[in-house]
C-alpha positions in Angstrom: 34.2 -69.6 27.8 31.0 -70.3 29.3 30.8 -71.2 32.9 27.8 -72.0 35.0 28.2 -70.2 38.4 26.1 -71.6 42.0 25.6 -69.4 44.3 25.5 -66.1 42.1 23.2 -64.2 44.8 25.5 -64.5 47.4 28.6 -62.4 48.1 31.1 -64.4 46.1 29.0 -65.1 43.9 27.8 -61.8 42.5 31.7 -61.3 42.3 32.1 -64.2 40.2 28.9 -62.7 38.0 30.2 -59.3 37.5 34.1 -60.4 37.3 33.5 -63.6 34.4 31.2 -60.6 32.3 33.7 -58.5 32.4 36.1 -61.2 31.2 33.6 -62.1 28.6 32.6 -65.1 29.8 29.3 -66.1 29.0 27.7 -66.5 32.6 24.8 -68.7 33.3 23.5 -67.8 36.5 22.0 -71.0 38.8 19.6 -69.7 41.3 16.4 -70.4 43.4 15.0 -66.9 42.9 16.1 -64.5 39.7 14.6 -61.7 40.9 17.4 -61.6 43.9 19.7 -61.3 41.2 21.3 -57.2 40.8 19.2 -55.9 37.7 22.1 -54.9 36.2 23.1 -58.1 35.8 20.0 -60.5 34.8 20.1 -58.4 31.4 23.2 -59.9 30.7 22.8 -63.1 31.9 21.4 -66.9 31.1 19.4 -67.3 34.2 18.3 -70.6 35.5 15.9 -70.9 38.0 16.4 -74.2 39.8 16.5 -76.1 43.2 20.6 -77.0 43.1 19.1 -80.1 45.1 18.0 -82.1 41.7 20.0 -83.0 39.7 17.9 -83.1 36.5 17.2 -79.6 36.7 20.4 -79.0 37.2 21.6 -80.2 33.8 20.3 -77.6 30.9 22.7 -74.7 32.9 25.9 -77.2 33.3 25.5 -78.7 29.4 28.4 -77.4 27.2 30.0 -75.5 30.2 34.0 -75.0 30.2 33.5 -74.3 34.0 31.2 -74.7 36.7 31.5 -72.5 40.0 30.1 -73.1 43.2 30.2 -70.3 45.4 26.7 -72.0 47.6 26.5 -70.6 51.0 24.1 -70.7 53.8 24.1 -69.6 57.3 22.9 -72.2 59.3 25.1 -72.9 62.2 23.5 -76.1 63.4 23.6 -79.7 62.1 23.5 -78.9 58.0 23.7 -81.1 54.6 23.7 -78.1 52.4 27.2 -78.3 50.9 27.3 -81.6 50.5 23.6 -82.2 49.6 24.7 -79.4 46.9 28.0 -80.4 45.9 26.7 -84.3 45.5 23.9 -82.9 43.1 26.0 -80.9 41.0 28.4 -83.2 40.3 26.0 -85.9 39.2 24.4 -83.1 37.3 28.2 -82.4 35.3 28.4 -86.3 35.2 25.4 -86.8 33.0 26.6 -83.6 31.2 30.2 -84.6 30.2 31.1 -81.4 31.9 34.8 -81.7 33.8 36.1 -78.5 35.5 34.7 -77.6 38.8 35.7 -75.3 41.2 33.9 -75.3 44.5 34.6 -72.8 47.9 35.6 -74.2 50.6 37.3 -72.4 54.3 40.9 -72.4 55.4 39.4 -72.8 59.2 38.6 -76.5 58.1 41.8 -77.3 58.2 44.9 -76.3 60.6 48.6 -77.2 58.7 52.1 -76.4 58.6 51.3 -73.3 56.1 49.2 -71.4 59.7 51.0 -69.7 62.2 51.6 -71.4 65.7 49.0 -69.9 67.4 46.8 -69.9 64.3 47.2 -74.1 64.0 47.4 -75.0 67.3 44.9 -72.5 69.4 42.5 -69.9 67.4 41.8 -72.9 64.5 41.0 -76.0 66.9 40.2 -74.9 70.2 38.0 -71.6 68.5 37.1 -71.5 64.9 36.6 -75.5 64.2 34.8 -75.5 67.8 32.4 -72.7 66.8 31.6 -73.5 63.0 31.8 -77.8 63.7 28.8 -78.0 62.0 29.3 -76.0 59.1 33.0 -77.0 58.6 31.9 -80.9 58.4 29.7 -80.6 56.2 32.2 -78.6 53.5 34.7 -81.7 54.5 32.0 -83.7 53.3 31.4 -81.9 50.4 35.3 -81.8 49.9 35.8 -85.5 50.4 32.6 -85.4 47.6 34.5 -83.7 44.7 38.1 -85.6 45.0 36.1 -88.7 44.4 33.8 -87.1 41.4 36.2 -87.8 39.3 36.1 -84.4 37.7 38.7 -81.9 36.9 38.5 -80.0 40.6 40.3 -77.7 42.4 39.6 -76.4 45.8 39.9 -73.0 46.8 40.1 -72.1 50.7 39.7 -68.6 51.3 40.0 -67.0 55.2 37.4 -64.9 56.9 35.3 -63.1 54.0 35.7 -59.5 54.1 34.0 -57.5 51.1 35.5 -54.8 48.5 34.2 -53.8 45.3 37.1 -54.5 43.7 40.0 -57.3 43.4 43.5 -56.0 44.9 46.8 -58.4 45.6 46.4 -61.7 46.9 48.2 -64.5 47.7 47.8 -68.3 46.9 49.3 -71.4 48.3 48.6 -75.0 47.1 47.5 -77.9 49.5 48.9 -75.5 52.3 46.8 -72.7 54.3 48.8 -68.8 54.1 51.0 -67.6 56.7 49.3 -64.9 58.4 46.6 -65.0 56.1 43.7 -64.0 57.9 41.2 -62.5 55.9 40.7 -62.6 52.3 38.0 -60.1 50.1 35.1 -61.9 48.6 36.3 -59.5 45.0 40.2 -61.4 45.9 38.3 -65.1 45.7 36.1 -64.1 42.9 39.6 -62.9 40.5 41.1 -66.6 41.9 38.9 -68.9 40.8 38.1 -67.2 37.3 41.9 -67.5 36.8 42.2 -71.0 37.8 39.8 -72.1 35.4 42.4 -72.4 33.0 45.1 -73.3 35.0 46.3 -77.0 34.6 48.8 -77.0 37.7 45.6 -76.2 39.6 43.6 -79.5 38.5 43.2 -82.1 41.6 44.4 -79.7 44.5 43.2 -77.0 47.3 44.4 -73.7 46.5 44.1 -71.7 49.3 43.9 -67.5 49.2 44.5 -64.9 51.8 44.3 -60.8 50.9 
């Protein structure tokens, strides 16, 4: 299949690269700057250079694409657009493209639910995490709220606190509920998720959240 995959110089990202080649995928790679891509990798890769803000030059690398993956991150902690300046430009991007399945990161912090812990839900999620990362967390709600109303074949997926590992191991997944006790979850772990849930109809219109 050929995918299109945001954010492929950041942790999940690069996973995503290296994981979809290995699949056999054909990978385009979005990014601002190629040469931040692993050389190793650009050899094997469509590479488009492009500000993920505009949506026109967005469209040559999401054309004909079974998939496109947005693994965008940033680390701003103060008032931010990025995801949902992103997200917004993307989709009107796979719009004009006919292109239907997206699958964008997200963060279980954003939301506390019946699937956390007691003390997960009601004191290290709302009176910590959401407090600390308010900023960041609303604007990937907005981004969220962005992609259910796209119209596009989306699905969600919430990892925990990134950790990193060169390699996938056992996960676990939960739909439209966060993961009992799942507090951390490998950046390898999310990268093996969402290249399996590409294909994966039950997936289609829903959050998938996964813990290592």
């Amino acid at each position: 299949m050929r995918i299109a995959v945001f954010g492929s110089t950041g942790g999940i990202g690069r996973q995503l690269v290296r994981q979809a080649l290995g699949l056999g995928h054909e990978v385009t790679a979005v990014v601002r700057d190629a040469s931040r891509l692993p050389a190793d990798l650009r050899e094997r890769l469509d590479v488009v250079e492009a500000d993920v803000m505009n949506p026109d030059a967005l469209f040559p690398a999401v054309k004909g694409c079974g998939a496109v993956l947005s693994a965008m991150g940033t680390r701003d902690r103060g008032p931010t657009t990025f995801h949902s300046a992103s997200t917004a430009s993307i989709i009107q991007a796979m719009t004009r493209a006919q292109a239907r399945r997206m699958l964008l990161v997200s963060a279980s912090g954003l939301v506390a639910d019946a699937g956390d812990g007691v003390f997960v839900r009601y004191v290290l999620k709302p009176l910590i995490v959401q407090r600390l990362l308010r900023h960041h967390y609303a604007d990937l709600a907005q981004a969220e709220e962005l992609l259910r109303g796209s119209g596009l074949d989306w699905t969600i997926v919430r990892p925990s606190r990134l950790l990193d590992t060169e390699h996938p191991g056992r996960y676990r997944t939960a739909r439209d509920l966060n993961i009992r006790g799942g507090l951390s979850t490998t950046r390898a772990d999310v990268a093996h998720c969402m290249l399996d849930l590409i294909d994966d109809p039950s997936s289609i219109r829903h959050v998938i959240s996964v813990a290592s």
